[in-house]
N, CA, C and O atoms as a printed pandas DataFrame, in Angstrom:
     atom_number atom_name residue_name chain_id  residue_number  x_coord  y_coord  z_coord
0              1         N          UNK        A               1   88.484  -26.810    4.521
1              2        CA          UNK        A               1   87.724  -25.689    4.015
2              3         C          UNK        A               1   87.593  -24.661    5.127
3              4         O          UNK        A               1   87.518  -25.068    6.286
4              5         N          UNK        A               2   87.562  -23.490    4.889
5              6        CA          UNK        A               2   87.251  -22.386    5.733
6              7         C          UNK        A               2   86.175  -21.393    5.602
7              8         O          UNK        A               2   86.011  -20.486    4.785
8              9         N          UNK        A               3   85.235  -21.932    6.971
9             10        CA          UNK        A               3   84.020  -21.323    7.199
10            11         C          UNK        A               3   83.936  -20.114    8.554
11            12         O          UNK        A               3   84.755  -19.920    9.453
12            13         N          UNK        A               4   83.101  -19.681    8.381
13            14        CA          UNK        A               4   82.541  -19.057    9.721
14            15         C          UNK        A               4   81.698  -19.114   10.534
15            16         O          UNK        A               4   80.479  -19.025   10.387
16            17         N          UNK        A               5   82.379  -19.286   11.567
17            18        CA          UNK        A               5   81.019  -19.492   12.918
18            19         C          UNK        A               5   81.276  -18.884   13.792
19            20         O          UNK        A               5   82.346  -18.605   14.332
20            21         N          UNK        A               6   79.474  -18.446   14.132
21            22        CA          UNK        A               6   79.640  -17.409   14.824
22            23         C          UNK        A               6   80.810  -16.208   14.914
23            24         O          UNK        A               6   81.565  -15.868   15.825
24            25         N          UNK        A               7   80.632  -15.783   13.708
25            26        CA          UNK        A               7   82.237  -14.359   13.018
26            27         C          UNK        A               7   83.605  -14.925   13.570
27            28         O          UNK        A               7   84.633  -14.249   13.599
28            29         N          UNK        A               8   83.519  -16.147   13.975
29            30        CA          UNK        A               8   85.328  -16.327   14.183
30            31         C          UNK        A               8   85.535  -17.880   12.765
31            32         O          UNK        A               8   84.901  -18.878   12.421
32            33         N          UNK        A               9   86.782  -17.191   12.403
33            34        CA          UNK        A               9   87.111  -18.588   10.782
34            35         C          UNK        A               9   87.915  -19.798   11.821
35            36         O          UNK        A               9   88.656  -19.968   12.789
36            37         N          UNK        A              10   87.014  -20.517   10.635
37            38        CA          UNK        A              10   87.705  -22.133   11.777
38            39         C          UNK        A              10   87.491  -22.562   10.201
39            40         O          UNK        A              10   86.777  -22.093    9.314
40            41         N          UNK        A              11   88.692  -23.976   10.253
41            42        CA          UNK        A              11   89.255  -24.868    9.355
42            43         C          UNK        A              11   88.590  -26.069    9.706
43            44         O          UNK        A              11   88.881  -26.627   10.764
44            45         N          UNK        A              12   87.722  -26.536    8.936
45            46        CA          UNK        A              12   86.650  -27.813    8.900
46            47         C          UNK        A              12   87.447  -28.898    7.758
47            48         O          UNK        A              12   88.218  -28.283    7.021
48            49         N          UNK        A              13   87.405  -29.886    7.588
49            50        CA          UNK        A              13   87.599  -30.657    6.573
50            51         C          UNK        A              13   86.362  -30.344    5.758
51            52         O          UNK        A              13   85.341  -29.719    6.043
52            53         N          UNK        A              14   86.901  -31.192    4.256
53            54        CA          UNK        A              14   86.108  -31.318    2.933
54            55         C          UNK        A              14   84.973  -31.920    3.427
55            56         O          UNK        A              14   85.138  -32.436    4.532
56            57         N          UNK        A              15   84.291  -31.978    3.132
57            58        CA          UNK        A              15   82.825  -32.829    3.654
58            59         C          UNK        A              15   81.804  -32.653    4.594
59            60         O          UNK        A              15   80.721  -33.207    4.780
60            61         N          UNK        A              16   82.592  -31.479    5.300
61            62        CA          UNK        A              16   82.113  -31.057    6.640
62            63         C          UNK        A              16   80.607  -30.975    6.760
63            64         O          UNK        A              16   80.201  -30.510    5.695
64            65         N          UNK        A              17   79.512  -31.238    7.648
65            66        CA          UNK        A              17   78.427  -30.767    7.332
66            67         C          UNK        A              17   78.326  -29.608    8.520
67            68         O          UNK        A              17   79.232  -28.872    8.911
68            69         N          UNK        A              18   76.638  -29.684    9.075
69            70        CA          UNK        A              18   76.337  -28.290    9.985
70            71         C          UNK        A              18   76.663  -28.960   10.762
71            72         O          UNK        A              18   77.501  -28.285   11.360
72            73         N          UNK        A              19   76.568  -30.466   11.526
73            74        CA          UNK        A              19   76.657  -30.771   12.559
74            75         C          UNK        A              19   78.083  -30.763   12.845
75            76         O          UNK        A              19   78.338  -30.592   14.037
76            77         N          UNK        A              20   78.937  -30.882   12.180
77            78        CA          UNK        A              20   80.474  -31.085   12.213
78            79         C          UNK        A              20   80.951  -28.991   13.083
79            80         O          UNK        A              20   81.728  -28.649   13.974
80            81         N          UNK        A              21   80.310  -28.462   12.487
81            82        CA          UNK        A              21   80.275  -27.219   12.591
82            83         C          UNK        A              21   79.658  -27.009   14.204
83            84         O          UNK        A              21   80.379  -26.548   15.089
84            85         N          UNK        A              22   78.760  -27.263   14.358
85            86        CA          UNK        A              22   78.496  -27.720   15.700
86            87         C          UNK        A              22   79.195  -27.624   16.996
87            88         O          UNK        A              22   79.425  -26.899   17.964
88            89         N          UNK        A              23   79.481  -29.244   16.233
89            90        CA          UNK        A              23   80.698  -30.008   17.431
90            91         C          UNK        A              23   82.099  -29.240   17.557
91            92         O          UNK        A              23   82.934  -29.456   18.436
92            93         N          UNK        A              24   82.209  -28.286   16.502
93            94        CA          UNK        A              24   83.388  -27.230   16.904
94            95         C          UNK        A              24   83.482  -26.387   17.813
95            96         O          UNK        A              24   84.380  -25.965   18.543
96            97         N          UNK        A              25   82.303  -26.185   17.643
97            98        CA          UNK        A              25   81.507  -24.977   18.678
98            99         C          UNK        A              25   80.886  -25.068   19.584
99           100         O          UNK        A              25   80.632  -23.963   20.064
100          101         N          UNK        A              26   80.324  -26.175   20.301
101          102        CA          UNK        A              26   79.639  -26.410   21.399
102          103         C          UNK        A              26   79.306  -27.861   21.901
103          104         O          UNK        A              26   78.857  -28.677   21.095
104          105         N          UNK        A              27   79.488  -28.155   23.035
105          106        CA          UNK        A              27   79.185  -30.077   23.408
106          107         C          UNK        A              27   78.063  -30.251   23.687
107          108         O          UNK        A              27   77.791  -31.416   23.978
108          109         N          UNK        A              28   77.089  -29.386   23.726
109          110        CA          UNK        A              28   75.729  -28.851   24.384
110          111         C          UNK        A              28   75.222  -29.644   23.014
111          112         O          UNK        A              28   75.542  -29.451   21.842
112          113         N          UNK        A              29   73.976  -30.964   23.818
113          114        CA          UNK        A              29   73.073  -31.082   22.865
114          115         C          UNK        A              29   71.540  -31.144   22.777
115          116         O          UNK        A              29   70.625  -31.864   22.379
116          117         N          UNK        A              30   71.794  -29.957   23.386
117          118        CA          UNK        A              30   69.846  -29.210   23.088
118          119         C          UNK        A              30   69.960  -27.956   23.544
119          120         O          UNK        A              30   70.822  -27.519   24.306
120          121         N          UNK        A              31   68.831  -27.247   22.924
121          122        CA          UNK        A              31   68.671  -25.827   23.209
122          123         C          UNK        A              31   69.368  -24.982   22.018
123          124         O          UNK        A              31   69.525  -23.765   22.118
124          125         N          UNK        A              32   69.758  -25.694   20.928
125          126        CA          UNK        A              32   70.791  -25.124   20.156
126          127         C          UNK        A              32   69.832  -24.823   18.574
127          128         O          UNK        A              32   69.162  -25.700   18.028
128          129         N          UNK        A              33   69.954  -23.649   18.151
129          130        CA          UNK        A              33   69.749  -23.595   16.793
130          131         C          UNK        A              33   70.893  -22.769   15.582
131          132         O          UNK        A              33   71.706  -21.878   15.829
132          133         N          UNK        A              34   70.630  -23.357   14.407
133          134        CA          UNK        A              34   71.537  -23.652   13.291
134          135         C          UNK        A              34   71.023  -22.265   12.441
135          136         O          UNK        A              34   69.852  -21.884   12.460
136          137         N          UNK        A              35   72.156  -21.557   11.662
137          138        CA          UNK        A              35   71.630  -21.054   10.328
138          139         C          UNK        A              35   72.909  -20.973    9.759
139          140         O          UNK        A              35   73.957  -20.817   10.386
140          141         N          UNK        A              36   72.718  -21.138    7.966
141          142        CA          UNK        A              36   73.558  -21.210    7.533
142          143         C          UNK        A              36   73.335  -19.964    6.340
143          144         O          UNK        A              36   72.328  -19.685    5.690
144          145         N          UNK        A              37   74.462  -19.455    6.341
145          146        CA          UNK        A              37   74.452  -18.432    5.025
146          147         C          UNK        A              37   73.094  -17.849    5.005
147          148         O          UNK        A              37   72.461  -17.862    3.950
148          149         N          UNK        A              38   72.302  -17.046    6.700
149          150        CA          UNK        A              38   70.906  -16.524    6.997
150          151         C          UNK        A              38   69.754  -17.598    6.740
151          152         O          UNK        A              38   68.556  -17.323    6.660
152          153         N          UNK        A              39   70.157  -18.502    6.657
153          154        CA          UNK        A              39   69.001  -19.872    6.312
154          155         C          UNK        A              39   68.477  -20.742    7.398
155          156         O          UNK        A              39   69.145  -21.775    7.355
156          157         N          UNK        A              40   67.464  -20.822    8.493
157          158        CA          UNK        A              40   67.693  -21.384    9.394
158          159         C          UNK        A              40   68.229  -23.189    8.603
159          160         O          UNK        A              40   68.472  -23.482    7.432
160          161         N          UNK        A              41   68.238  -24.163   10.043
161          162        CA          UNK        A              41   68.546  -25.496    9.012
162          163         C          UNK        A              41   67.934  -26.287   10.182
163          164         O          UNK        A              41   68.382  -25.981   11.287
164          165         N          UNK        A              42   67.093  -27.143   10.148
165          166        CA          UNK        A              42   66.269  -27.604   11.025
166          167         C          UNK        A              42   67.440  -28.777   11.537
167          168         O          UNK        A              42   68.427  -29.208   10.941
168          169         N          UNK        A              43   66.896  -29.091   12.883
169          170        CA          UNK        A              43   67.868  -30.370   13.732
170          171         C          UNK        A              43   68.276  -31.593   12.848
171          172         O          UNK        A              43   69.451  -31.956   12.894
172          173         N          UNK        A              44   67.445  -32.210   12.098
173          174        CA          UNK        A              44   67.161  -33.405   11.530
174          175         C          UNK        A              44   67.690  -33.292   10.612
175          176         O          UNK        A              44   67.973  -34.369   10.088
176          177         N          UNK        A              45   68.179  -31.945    9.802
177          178        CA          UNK        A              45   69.131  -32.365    8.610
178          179         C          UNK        A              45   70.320  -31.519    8.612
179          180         O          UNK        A              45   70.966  -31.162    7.626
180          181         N          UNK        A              46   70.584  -31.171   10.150
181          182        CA          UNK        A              46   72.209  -31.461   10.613
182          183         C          UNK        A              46   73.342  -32.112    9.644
183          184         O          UNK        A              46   74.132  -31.451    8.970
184          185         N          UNK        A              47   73.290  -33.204    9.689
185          186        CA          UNK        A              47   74.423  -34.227    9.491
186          187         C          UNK        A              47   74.142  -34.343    7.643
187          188         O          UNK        A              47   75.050  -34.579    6.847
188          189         N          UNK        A              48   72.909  -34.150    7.318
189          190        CA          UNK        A              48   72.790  -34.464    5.645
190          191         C          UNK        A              48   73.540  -32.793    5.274
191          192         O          UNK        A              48   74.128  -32.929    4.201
192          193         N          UNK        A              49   73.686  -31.488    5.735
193          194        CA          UNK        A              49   73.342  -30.525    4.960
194          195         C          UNK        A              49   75.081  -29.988    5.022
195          196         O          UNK        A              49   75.568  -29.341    5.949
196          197         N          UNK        A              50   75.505  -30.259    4.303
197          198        CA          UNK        A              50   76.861  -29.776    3.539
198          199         C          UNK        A              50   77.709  -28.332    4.029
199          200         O          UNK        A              50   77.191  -27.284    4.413
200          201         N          UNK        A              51   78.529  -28.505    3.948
201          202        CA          UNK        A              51   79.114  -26.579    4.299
202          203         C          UNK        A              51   80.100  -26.975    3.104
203          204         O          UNK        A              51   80.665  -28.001    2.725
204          205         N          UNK        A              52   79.994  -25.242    2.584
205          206        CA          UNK        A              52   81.302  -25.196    1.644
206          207         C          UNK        A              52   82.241  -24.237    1.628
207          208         O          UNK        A              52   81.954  -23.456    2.535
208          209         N          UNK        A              53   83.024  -23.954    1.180
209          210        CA          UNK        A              53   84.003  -22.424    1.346
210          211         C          UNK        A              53   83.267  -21.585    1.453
211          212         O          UNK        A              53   82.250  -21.366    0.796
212          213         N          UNK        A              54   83.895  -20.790    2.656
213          214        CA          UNK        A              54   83.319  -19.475    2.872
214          215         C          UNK        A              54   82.045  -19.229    3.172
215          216         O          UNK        A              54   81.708  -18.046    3.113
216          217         N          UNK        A              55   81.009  -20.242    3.568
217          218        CA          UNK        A              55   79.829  -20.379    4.585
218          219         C          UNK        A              55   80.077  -19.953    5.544
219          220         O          UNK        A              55   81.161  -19.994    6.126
220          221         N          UNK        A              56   78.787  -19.314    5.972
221          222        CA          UNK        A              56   78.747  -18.187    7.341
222          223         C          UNK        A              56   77.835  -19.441    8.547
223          224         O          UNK        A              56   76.669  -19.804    8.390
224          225         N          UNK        A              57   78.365  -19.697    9.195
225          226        CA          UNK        A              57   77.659  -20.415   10.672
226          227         C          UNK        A              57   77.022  -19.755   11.966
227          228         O          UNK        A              57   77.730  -19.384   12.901
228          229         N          UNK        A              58   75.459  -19.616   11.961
229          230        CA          UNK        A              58   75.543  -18.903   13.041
230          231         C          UNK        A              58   74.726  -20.199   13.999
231          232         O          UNK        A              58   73.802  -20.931   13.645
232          233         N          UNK        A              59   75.511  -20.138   15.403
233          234        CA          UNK        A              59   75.285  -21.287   16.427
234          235         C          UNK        A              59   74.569  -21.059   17.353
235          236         O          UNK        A              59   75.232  -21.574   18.253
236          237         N          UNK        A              60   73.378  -20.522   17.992
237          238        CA          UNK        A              60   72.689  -20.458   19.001
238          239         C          UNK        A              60   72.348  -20.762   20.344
239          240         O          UNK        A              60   71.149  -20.962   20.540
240          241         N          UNK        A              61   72.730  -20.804   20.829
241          242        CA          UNK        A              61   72.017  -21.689   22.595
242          243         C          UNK        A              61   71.206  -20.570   23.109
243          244         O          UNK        A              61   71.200  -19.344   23.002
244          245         N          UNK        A              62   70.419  -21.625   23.800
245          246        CA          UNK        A              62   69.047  -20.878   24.453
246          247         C          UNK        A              62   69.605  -20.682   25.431
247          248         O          UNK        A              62   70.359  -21.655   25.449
248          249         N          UNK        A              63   69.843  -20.052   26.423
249          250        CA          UNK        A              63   70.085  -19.508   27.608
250          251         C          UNK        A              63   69.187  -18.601   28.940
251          252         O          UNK        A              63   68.967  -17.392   29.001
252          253         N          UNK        A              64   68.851  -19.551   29.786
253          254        CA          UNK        A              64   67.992  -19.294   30.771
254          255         C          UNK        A              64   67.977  -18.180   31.106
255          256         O          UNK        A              64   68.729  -17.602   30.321
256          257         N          UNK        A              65   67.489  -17.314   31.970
257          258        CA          UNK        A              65   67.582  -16.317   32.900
258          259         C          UNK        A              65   66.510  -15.467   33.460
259          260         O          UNK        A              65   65.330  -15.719   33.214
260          261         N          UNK        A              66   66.916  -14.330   34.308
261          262        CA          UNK        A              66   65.528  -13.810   34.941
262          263         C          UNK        A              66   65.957  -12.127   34.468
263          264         O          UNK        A              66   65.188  -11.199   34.722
């Protein structure tokens, strides 16, 4: 299936969820937040919450600085 994250299209398999979406995009595991199709999606239902054609992924990291 083909989604978007963060505005670049990447090819996920059928089944894919957010966390799969994720792990495409980053090895980092904390500091990170999820939204899907403008929806935030809380940590904990990562792996339950589905992607389907043409879902928009936006991937977050917190990033320190002064």
């Amino acid at each position: 299936m083909n989604v978007t994250i963060n505005g670049a299209a990447y090819e996920l398999p059928d089944g894919a969820t957010v966390a799969h979406a994720v792990q495409a995009l980053t090895q980092a595991t904390s500091g990170i937040a999820v939204a899907v199709n403008d929806e935030v999606v809380t940590r904990g239902a990562w792996s339950s919450t589905p992607l389907t054609e043409r879902d928009r992924v936006e991937v977050l990291t917190a990033v320190q600085g002064g």
